[in-house]
N, C-alpha and C positions, 0 to 999 in steps of 0.2 A: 521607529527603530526598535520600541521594547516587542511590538507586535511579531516583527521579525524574527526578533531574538526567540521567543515563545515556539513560534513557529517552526524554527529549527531544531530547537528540544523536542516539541512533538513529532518531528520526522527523525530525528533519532530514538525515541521511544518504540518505533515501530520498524525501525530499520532490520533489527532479527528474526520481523515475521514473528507466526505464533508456535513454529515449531521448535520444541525444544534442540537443545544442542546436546548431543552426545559426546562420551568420553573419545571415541571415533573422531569426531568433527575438531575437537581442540587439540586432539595430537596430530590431526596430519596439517593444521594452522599453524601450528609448533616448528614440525621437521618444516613447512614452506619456510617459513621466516626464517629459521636457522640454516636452512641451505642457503637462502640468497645470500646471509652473513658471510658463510663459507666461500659460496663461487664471488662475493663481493674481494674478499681476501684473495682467496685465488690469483683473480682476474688482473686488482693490483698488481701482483707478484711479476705475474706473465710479462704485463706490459711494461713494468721498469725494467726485468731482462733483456726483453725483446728491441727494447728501443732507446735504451741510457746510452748507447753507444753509437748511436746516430742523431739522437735531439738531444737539448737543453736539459740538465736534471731539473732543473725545474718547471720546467715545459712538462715532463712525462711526469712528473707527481701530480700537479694540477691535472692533468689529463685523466690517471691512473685515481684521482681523489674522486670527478666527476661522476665517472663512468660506474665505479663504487657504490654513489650515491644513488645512481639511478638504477644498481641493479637493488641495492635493499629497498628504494621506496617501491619498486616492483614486486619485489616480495609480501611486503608488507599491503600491499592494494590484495595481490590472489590470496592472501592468505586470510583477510577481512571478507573477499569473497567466500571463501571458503566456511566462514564462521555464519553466511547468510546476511552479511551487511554490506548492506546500499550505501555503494560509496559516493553516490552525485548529492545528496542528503547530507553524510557525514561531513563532508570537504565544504561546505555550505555554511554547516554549522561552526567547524577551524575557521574558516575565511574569518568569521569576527573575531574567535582568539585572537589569530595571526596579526588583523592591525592592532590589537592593542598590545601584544606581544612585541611588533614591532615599535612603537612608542615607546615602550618600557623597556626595550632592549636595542635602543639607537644605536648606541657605539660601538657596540658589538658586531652589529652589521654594518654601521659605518667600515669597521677594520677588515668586515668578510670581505665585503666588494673589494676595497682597496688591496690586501691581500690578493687577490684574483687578477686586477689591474697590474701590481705589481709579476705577477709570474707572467700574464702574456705581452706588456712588451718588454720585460728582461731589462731593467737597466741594468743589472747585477746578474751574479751567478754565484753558487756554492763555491765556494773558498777566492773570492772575492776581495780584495780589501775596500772598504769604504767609509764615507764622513757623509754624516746626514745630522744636520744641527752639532749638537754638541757630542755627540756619538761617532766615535772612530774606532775600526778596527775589523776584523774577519769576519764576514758571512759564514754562518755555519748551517743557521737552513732558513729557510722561508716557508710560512705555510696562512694559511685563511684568516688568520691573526693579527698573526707578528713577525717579524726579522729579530732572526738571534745572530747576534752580533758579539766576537769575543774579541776585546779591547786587547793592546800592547799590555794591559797590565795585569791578563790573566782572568778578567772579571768579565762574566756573561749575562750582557744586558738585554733584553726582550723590549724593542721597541717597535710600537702601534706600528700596523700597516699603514695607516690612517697618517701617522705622523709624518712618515716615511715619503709616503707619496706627495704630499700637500709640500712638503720642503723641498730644498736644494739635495739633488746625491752626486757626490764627486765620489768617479770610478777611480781609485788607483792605479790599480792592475788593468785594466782591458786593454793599454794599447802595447805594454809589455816595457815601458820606461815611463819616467816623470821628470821634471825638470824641478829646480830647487833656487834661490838666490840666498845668497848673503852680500848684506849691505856693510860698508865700510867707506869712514871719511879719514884724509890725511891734512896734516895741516898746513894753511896757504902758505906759497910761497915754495911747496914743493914741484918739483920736475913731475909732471903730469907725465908727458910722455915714459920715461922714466917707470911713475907708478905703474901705470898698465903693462908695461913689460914683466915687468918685476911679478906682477901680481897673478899674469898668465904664465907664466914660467912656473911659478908656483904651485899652480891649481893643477897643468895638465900633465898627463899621466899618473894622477894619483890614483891608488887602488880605490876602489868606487865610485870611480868618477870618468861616464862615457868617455870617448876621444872623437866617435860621431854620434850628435855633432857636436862640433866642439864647446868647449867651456868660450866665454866669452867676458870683459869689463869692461864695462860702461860708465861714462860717468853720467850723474845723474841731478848735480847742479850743486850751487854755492849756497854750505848751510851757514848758521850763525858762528860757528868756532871750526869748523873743517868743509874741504872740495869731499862731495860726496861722491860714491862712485856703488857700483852694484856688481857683483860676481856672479854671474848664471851659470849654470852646469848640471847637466843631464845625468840621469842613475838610475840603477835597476829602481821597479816600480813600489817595491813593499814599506810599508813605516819604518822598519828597522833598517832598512838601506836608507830610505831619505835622514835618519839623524845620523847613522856612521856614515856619510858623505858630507852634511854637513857640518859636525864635529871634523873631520877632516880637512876639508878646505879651511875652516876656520883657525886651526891650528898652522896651517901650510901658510895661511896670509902673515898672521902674526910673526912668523921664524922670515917670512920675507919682508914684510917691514923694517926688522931688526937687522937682518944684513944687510939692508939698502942704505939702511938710514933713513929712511922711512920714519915722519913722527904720525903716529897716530892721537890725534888730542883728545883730550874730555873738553866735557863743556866749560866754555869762560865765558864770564860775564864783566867790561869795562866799566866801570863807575866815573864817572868825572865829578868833582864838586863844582857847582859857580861860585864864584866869588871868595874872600878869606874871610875865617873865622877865625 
């Protein structure tokens, strides 16, 4: 291995040949490198016009980041040519940086790949709502990194691609509605049939709250101090619609309880003593 290693610095000590370099030879390595920077910008620019309006924007920045990449490391090889360096030598001699670079810089890459995973198959898209661990709220961009994600409360969290990918992502938005429940017990001895009337009269046609398909209550079985029952009901797709939907129905149940005569109980707990003391 050290023999190697030697070995590659001696083929880099000889890689520029014996002919000097002129002030010629490093400006026109200069303008190469700094053109391909250029037509790399460029090139970007082109392809997010050309094609944001027919793919994915995140499809066409991963594309537009790639293509990027590969015009400056083109640059940069003619323009090493240009300086009289043997690039099958030099790359030889990286190669061994590169794994130790890479050990030393695992999560980084771990997050590039994953990044990359994350744009081609899309589970998300720019202005997105989503919940990934404990992280809820708008996509605002994706890139080789991270997902920037800005929460209901204003605050812009940059979480690991790495993270992102490895967990659960629940899409809000993609399918253009979401469903929601609130649970509600009344207590025994009341007219079931009764309740669910009551409690579907209440729910439907409220403003935020689909009509297809319909809201729907269920019951959902005998708890220790009330019949429990569940209220489902469909709404437009975004976080702030799912809690004024549910703050809605939750209020519409309660004003229908109270005119039915509907008891709604808290918990009780029976005590019995045995015997007198």
């Amino acid at each position: 291995m050290t023999g190697a290693v030697f070995q590659d610095i001696e083929s880099l000590r000889g890689a520029l040949g014996d002919e000097p370099l002129t002030l010629w030879d490093w400006g026109t390595a200069g303008i190469i490198l700094a053109g391909a920077f250029v037509a790399s910008r460029a090139f970007k620019f082109v392809l997010n016009r050309a094609l944001a309006s027919r793919w994915d924007t995140a499809v066409v920045d991963l594309l537009a980041r790639l293509v990027g990449y590969a015009i400056v490391l083109f640059g940069l090889i003619y323009a090493l040519e240009q300086l009289g360096v043997q690039v099958g030598p030099l790359l030889g001699a990286l190669g061994i940086v590169g794994i130790a670079l890479a050990f030393a810089l695992q999560d980084i890459l771990e997050n590039f790949v994953a990044g990359l995973l994350l744009q081609i198959r899309r589970p998300f898209s720019y202005g997105d709502q989503i919940s990934s661990g404990d992280i809820e709220g708008t996509v605002k961009s994706i890139d080789a990194r991270s997902v920037t994600v800005v929460t209901p409360d204003g605050e812009t969290v940059y979480v690991p691609s790495s993270q992102v990918i490895t967990g659960a992502i629940f899409n809000h938005t993609e399918r253009g509605r979401r469903r929601s429940s609130v649970a509600i017990g009344v207590a025994y001895g009341s007219n079931l049939n009764q309740v669910k009337a009551a409690f579907l009269e209440a729910v439907s046609g409220l403003d935020g709250v689909s009509d297809s398909p319909a809201p729907e209550v269920l019951f959902t079985g005998f708890g220790d101090s009330s019949i429990d029952f569940v209220v489902r009901f469909w709404h437009p797709p975004s976080i702030a619609d799912s809690w004024k939907a549910r703050d809605a129905v939750g209020l519409a149940l309660d004003r229908a309880a109270a005119d039915a005569g509907i008891e709604i109980p808290f918990p009780q707990r029976v005590i019995t003593q045995a015997g007198g003391s």
